[in-house]
N, CA and C of each residue as an Amber inpcrd file, in Angstrom:
protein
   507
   0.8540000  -1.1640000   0.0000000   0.0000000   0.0000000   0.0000000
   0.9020000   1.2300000   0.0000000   0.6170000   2.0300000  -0.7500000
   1.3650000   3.0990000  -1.3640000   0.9400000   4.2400000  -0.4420000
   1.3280000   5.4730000  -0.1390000   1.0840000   6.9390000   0.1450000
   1.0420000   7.9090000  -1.3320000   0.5680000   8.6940000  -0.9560000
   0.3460000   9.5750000  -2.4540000   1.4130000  10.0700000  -2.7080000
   2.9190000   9.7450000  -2.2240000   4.0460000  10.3300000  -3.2240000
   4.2690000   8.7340000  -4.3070000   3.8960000   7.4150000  -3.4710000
   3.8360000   6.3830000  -4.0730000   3.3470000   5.9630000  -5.5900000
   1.9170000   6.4740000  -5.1330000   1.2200000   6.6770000  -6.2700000
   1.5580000   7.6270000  -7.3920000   1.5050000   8.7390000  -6.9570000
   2.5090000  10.1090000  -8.1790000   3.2600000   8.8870000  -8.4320000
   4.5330000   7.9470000  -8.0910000   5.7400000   7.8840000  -8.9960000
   4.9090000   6.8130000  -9.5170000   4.1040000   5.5860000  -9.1210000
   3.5520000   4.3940000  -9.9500000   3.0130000   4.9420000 -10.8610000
   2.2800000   6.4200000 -10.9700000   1.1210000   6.5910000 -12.1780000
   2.4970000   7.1090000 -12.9660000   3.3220000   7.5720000 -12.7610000
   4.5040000   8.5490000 -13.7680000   5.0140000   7.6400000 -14.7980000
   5.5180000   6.5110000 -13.6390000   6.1260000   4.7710000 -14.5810000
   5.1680000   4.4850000 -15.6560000   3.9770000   4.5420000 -15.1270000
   2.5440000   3.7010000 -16.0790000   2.4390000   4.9880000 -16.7720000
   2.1650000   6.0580000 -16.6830000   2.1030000   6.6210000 -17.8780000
   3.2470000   6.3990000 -19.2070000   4.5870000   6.6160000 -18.6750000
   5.4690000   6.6260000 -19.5410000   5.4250000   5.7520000 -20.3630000
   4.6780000   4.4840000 -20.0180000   4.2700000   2.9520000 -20.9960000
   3.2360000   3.8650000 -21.7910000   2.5100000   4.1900000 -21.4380000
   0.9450000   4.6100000 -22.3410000   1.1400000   5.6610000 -23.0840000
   2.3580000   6.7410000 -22.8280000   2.5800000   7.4840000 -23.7130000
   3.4590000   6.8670000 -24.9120000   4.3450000   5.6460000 -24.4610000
   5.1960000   5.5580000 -25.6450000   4.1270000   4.8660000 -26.8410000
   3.3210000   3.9640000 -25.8890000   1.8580000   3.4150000 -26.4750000
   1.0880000   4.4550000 -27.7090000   1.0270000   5.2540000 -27.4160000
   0.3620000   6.4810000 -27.8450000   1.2870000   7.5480000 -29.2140000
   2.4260000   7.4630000 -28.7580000   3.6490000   8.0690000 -29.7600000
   3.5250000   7.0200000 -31.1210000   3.3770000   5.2690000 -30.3840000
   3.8010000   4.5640000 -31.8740000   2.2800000   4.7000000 -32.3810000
   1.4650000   4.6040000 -31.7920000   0.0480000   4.5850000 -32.2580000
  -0.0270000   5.6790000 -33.5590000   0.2380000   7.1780000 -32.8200000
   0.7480000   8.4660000 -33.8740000   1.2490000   8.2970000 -35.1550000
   2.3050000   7.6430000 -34.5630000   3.7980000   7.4760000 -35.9090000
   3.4410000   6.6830000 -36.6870000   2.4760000   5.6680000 -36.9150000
   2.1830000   4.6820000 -37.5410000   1.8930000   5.6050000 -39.0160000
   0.8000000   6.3990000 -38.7140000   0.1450000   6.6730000 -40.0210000
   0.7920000   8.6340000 -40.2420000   1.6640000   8.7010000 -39.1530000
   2.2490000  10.3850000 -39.2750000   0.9630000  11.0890000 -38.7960000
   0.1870000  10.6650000 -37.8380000  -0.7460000  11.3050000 -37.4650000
  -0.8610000  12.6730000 -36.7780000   0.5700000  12.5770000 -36.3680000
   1.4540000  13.6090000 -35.3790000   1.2610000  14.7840000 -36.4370000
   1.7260000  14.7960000 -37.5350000   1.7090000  16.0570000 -38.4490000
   0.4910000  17.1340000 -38.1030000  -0.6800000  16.5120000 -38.1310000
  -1.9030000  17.2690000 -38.0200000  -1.9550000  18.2570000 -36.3700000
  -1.1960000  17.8180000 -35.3360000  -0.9920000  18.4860000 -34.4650000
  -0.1690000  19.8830000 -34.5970000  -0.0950000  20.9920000 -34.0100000
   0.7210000  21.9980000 -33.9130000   1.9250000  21.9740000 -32.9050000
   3.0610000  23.0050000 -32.6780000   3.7440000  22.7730000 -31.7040000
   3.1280000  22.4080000 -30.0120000   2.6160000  23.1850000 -30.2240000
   1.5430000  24.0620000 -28.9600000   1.0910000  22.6920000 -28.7060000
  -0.1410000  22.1960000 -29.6200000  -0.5370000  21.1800000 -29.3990000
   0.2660000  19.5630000 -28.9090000   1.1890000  19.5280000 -29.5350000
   2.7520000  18.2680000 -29.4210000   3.0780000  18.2410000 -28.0750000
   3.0770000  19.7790000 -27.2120000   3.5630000  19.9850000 -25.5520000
   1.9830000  19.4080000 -24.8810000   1.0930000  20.3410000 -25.2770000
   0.1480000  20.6470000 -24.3030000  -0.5780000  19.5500000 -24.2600000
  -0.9610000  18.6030000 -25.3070000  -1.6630000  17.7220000 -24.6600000
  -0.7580000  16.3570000 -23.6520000   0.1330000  16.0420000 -24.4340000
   1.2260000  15.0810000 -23.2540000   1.0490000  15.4090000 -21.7220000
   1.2850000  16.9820000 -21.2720000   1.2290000  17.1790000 -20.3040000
  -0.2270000  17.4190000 -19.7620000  -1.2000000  17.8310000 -20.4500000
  -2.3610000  17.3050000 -20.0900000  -2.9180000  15.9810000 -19.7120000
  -2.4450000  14.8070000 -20.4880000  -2.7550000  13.6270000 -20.4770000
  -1.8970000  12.9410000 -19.1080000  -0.9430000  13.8530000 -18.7150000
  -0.0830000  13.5700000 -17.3210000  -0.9460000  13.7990000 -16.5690000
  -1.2120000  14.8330000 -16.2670000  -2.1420000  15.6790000 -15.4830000
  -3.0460000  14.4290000 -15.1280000  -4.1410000  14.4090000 -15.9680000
  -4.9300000  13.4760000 -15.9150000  -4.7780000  12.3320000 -15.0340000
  -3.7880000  11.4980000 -15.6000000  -2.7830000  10.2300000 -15.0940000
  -2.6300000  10.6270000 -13.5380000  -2.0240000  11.6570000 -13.2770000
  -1.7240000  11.8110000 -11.8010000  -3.1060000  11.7680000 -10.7080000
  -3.6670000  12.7800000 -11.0870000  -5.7320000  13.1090000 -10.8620000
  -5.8220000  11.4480000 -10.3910000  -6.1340000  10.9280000 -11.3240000
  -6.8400000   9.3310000 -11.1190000  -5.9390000   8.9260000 -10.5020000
  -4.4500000   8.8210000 -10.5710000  -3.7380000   8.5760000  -9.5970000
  -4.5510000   8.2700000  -8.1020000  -4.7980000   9.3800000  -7.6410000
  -5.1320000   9.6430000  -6.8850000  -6.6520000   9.6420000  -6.3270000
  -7.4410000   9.4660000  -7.3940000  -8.9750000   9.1250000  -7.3560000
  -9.3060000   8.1130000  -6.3720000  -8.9520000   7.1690000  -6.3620000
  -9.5030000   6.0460000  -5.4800000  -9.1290000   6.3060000  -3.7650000
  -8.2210000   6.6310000  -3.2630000  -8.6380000   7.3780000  -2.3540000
  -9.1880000   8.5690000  -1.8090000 -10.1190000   9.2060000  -2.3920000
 -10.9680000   9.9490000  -1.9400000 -11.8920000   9.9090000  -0.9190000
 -12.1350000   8.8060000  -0.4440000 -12.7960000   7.9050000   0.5240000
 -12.3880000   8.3510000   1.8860000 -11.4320000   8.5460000   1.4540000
 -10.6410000   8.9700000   3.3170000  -9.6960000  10.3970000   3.1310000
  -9.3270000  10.8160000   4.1340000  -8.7710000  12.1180000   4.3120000
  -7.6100000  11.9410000   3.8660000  -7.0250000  12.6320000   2.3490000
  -5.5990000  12.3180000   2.1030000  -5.8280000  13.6580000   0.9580000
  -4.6860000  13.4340000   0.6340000  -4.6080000  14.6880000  -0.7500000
  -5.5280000  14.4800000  -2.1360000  -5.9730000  13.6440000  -2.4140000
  -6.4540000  13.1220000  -3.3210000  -8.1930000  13.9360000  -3.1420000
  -8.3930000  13.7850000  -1.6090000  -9.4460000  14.0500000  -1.2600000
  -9.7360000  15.8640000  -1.1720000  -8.4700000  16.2010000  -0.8810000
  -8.4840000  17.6590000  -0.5040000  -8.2360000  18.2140000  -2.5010000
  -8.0730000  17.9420000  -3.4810000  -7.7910000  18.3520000  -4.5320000
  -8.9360000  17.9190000  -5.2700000  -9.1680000  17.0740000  -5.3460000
 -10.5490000  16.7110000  -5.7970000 -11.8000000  17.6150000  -5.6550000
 -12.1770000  17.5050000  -4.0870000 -13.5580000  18.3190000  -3.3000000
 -13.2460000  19.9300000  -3.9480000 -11.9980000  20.2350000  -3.8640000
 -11.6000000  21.7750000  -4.2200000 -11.9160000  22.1920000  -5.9380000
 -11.5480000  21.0100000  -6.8090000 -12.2740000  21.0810000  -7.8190000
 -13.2730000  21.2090000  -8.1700000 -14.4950000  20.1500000  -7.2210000
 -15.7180000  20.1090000  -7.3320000 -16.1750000  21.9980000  -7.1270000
 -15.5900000  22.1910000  -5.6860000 -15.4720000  23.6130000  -5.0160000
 -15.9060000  24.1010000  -6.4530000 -15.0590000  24.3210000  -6.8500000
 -14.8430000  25.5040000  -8.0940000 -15.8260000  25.5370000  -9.4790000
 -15.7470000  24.0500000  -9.2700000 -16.4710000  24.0680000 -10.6260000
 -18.2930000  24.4860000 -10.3230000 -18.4430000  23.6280000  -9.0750000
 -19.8400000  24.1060000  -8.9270000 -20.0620000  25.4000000  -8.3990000
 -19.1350000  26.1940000  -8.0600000 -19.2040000  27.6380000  -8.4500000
 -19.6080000  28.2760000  -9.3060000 -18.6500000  27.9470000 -10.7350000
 -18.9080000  27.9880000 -11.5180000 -20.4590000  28.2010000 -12.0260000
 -20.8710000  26.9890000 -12.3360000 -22.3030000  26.5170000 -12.4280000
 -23.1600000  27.1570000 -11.9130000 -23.0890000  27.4130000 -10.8520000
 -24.1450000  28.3930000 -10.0400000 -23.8870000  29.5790000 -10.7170000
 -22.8620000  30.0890000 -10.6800000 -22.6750000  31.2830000 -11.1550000
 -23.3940000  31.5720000 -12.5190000 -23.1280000  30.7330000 -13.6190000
 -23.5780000  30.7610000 -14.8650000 -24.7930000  30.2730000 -14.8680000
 -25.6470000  30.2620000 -13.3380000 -27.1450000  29.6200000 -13.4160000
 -27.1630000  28.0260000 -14.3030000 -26.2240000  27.5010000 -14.3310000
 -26.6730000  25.7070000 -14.8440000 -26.7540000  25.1400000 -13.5450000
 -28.0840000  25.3660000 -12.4140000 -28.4600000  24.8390000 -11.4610000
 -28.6780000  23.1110000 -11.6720000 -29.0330000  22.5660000 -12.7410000
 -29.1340000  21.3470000 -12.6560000 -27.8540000  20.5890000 -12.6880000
 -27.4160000  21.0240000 -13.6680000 -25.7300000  20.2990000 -13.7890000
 -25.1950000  20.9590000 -12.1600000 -25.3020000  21.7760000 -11.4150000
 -24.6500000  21.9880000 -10.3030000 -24.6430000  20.9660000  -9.1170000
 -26.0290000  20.4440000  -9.3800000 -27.1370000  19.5620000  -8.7590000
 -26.3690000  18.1070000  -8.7630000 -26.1500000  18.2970000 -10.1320000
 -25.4960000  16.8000000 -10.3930000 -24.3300000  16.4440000  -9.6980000
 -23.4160000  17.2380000  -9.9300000 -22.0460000  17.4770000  -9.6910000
 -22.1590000  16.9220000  -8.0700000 -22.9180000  18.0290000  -7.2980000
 -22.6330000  17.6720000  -5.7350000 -23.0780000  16.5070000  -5.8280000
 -24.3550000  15.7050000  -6.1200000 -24.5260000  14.2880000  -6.0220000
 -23.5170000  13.6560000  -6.0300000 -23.0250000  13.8500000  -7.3730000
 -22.0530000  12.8480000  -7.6140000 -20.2400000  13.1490000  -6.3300000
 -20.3950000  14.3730000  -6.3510000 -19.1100000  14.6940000  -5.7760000
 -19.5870000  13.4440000  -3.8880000 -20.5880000  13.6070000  -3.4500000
 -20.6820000  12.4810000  -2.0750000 -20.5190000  11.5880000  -2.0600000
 -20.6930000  10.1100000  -3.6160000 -20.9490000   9.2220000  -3.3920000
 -19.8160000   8.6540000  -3.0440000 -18.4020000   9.0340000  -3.2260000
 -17.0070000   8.1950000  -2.3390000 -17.3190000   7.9770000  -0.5480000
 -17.5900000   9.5540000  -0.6380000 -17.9790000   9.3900000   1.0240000
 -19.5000000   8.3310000   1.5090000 -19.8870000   7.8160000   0.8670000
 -20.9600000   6.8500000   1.2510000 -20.3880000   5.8520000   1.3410000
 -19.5080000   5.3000000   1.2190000 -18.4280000   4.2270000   1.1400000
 -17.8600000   3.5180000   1.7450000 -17.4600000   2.5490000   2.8660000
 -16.2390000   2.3800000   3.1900000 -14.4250000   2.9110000   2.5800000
 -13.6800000   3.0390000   2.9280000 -12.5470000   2.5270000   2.4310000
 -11.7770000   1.3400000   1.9780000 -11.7340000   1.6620000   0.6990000
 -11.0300000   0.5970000  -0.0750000 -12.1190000  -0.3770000  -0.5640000
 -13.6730000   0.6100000  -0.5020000 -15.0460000  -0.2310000  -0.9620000
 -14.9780000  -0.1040000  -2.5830000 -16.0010000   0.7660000  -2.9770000
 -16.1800000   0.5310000  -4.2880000 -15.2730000   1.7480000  -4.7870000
 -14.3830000   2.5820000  -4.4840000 -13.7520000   3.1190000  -5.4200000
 -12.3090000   2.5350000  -5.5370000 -11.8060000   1.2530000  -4.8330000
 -11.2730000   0.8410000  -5.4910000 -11.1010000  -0.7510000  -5.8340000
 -11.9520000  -0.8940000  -7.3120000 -12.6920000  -2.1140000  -7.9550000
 -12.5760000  -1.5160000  -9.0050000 -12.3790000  -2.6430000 -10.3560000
 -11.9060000  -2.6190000 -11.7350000 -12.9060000  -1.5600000 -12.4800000
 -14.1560000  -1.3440000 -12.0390000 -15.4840000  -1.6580000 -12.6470000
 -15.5370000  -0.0100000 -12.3890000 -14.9250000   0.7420000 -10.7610000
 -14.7300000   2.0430000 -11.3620000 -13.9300000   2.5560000 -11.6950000
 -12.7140000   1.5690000 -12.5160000 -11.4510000   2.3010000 -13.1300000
 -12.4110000   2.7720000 -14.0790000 -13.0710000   1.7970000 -14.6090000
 -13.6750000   2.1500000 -16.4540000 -14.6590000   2.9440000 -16.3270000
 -15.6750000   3.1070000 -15.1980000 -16.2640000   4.2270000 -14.8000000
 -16.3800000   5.1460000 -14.5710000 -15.8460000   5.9870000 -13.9750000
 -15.1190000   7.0540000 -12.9330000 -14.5700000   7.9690000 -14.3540000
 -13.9220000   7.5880000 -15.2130000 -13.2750000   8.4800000 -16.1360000
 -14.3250000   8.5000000 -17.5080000 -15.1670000   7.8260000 -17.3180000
 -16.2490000   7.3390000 -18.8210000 -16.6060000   8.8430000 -18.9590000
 -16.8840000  10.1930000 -18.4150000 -17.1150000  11.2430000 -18.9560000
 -16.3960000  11.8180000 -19.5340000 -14.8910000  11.6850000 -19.2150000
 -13.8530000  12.0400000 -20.4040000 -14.1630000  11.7580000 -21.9940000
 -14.8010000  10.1890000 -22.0520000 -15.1180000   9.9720000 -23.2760000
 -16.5260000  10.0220000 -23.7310000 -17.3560000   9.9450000 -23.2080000
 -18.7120000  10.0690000 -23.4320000 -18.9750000  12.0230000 -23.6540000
 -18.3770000  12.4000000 -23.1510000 -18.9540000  14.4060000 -23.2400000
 -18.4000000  14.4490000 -24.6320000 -16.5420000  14.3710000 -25.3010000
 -16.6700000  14.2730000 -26.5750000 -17.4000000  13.7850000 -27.5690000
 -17.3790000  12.9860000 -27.2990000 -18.5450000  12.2050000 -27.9360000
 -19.9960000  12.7930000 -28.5250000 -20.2420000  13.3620000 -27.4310000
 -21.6170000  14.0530000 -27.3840000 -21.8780000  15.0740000 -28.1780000
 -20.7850000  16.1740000 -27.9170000 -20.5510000  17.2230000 -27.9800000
 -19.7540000  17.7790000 -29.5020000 -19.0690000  16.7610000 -29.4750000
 -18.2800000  16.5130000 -31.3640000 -18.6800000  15.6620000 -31.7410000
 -19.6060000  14.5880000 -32.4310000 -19.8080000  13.8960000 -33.3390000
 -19.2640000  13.9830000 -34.0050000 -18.6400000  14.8330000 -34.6670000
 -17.3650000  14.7880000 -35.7640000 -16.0210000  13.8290000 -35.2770000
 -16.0400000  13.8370000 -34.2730000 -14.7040000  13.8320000 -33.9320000
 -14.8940000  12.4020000 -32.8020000 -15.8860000  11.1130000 -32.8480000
 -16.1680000  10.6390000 -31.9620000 -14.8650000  10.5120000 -31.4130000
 -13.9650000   9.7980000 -31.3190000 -12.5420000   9.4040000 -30.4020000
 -11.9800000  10.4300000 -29.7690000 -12.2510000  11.4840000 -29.5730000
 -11.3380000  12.6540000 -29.3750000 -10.7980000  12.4730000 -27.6460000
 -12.4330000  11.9420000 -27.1130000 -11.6650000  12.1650000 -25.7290000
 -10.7140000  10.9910000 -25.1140000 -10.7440000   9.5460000 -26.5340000
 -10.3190000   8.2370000 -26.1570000  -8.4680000   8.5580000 -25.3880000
  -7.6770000   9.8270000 -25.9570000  -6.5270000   9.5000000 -25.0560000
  -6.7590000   9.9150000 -23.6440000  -7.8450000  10.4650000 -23.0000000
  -7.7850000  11.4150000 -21.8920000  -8.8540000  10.4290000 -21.4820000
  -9.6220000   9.9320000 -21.7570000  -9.9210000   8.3390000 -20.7780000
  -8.7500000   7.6580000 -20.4090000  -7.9400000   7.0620000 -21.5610000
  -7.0920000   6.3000000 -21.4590000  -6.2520000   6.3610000 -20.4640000
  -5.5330000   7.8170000 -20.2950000  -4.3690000   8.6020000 -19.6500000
  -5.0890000   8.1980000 -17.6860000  -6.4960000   8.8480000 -17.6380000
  -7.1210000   8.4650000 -16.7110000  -7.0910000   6.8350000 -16.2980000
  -7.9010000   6.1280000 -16.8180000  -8.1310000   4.8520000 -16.5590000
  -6.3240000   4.3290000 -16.1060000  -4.9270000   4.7790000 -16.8580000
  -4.1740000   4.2150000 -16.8060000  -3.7440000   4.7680000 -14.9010000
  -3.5200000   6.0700000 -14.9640000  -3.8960000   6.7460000 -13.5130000
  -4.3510000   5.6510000 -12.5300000  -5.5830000   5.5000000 -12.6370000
  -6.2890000   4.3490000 -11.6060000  -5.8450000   2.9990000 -11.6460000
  -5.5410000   2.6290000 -12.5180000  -5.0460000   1.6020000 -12.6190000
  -3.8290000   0.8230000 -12.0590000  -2.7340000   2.1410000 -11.9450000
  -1.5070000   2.1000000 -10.8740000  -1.6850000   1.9110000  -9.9660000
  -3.2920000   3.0090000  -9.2210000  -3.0120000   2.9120000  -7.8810000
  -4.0570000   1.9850000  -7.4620000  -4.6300000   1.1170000  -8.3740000
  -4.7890000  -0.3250000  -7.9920000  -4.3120000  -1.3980000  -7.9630000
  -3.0300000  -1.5960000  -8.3570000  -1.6300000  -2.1050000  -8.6960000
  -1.1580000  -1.9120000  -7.7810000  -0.8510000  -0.7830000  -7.2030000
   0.1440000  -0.3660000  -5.8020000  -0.3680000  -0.6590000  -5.0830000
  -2.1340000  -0.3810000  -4.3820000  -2.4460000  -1.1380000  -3.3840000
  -2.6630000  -2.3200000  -3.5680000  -2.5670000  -3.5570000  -4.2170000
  -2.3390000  -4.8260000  -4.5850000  -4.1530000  -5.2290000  -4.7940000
  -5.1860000  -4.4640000  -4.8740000  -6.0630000  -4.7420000  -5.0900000
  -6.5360000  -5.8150000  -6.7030000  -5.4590000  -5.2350000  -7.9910000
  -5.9400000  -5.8960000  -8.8160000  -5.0970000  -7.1920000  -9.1480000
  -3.6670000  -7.1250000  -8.6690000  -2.8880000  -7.7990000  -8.3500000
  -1.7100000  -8.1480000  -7.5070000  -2.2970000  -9.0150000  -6.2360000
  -1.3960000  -9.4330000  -5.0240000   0.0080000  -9.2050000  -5.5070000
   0.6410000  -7.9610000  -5.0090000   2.5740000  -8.1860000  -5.1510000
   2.9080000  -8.9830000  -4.3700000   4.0990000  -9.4180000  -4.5750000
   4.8850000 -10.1520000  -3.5330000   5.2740000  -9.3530000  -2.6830000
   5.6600000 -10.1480000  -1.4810000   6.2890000  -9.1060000  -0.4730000
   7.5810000  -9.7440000   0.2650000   8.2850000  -9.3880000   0.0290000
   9.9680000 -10.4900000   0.4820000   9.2530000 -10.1370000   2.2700000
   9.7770000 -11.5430000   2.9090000   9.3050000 -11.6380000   4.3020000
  11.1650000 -11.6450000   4.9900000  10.9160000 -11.2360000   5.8660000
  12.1420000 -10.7390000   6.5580000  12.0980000 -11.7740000   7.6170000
  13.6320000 -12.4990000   7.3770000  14.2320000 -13.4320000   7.7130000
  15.0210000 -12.9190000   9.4080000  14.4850000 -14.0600000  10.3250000
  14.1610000 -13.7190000  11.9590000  15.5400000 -14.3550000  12.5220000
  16.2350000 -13.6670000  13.1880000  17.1140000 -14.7190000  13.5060000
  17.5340000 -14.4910000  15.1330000
C-alpha cells in the first residue's frame, strides 16, 4: 500500500508505458503532423495531469490529498455553475461529488469496474458534444483509466505483489 508520493511515482512509470503506447500509435500513419507545436507539448502534459488526478482518485474515501484536490475542484467548478445559473448540472455534480464518502474505504472506489467508470465522462462528453470527432476524448480516458489503474496495482487490489518476508534470527 502506497502513500500519495507512491502513487505520483507508480502513475509517472505507467504513464510513460501509455505514452510511448500512444507516440507509436501516432507514428504509424504520421498522425502527429496534423498536431501543432503548442498542441505536441500541451496535450502530453495534459494527459499527465490526468494520469496523476486518477492517480489519486480512489482514495478519496478517506482524508488524504487526493481528497483535498478533488472536493476543491468540485469547489470551483460548482461555483462555476451556479454562477452561470446551470443549477441542474450543479445539482449533479454535488450528487455525484458524495458518493465516495458513502463508502467504506477501499469499498467501491477501489474495484476494476470504477477504473472504467469514474473516467467514462472524459469519453462520453466528446462524444456528445463533437460527433465529428467521436474518439477525441479516447486518449484522456485512457491517460485516466491508466492513472487508476496504478493505484490499484500499488495497493495490490488488482494484483497481489509479492512481499519479500524478513528473515528472523
Amino acid at each position: 500500500m502506497a502513500n500519495y508520493r507512491g502513487h505520483l511515482a507508480g502513475a509517472t512509470a505507467f504513464f510513460a508505458v501509455y505514452l510511448a503506447g500512444l507516440f507509436y500509435v501516432f507514428s504509424v500513419d504520421a498522425a502527429y503532423t496534423r498536431f501543432t507545436l503548442l498542441e505536441l507539448v500541451a496535450y502530453p502534459l495534459a494527459l499527465f495531469g490526468l494520469c496523476l488526478m486518477f492517480a489519486l482518485w480512489p482514495d478519496v474515501d478517506t482524508n488524504s490529498l487526493g481528497q483535498t484536490l478533488f472536493y476543491w475542484i468540485f469547489f470551483l467548478v460548482d461555483v462555476v455553475l451556479i454562477a452561470t445559473r446551470h443549477f441542474e448540472e450543479a445539482a449533479y455534480l454535488g450528487l455525484f461529488a458524495i458518493l465516495p464518502i458513502l463508502g467504506k474505504h477501499r469499498g467501491w472506489t477501489h474495484t476494476w469496474w470504477a477504473m472504467l467508470l469514474i473516467p467514462s465522462p472524459l469519453l462520453l462528453l466528446p462524444y456528445l458534444f463533437f460527433p465529428e470527432r467521436p474518439f477525441s476524448g479516447l486518449p484522456f480516458y485512457g491517460a485516466a483509466v491508466v492513472g487508476y489503474l496504478s493505484h490499484l496495482v500499488l495497493d495490490g487490489v488488482l494484483f497481489r505483489l509479492r512481499r519479500r518476508r524478513r528473515a528472523y534470527r
